[in-house]
Each structure stands twice: as C-alpha cells, then as structure tokens.
N, C-alpha and C positions, 0 to 999 in steps of 0.2 A: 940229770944236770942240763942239758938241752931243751930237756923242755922246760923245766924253769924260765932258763935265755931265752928261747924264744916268746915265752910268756911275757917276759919281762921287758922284751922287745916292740911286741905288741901292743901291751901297754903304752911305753911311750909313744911310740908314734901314733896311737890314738890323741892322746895330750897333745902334738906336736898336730895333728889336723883340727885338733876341737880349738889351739889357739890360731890359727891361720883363720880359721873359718870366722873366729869373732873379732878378728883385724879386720880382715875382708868387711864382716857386715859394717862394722865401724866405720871402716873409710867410704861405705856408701852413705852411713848417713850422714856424716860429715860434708859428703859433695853435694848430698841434697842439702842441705842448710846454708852450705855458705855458696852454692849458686842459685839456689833460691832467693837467696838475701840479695846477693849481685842484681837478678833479674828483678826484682820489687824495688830497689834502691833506683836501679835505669827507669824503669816503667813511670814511676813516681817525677822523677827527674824529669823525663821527655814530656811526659802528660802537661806536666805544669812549669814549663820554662822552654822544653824543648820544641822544636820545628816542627813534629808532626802532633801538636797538642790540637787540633781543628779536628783530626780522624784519630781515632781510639784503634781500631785495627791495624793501623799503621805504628802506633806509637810500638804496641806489643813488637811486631817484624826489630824495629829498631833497638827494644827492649833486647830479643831474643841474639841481635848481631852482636851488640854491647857486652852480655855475656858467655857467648860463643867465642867473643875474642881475649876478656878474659881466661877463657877456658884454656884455651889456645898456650896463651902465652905463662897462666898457671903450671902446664903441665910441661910444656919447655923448659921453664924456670927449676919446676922440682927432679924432671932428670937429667940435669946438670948441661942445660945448653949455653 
C-alpha cells in the first residue's frame, strides 16, 4: 500500500516539475520576444528621428536604456507595485 503512495507521489510531482519547468522556459521566451521587440522598435526610433541618429553605437546604448527602463517598470508593474 505504501509503496503504491509513494509511486503515486512520485509520479506527480514529476508532472508538477516537468510543468514548472515549461512555464519557466515559456516565460523566457516570451521575455526575449517582447524585449527584443521593445529594443528593435527604440533602435529603429532613435536611429531615424532620434538625437543620436549621427553615431549608430550610441543610438544602441540609448536603445538598450529605453528597454532596460521598460524592463524596470514591466516587472514593478507585474509584482504588484
């Protein structure tokens, strides 16, 4: 009888890490897509209207502040600040 339970135990909490772990990879790819997107949408912006559109290595820094502050304020946002 016990060991059944504990089979039976095992089992799920195998289920309970193998869906954690495909949240997990999920919500990585997710972050890379849409601050990917963030970063190419600023980049694009800056390059071609913005202040550092003269130097390309500058517009990126500015790019990468642009979505850095999104980031910022994304994850304040999502745990409840």
């Amino acid at each position: 009888m016990t060991d059944r339970l504990r089979k039976a135990i095992a089992a799920r909490n195998r289920e309970i890490v193998l869906e954690a772990g495909i949240e997990v990879a999920m919500g990585l790819v997710f972050c890379l897509i849409i601050f990917g997107g963030v970063f190419v949408v600023a980049w694009l912006g800056l390059m071609f209207a913005g202040p550092a559109r003269l130097d390309s290595g500058r517009t990126a820094q500015y790019a990468l502040l642009v979505t850095g502050v999104y980031a910022l304020v994304a994850t304040f946002t999502a745990w409840g600040g």
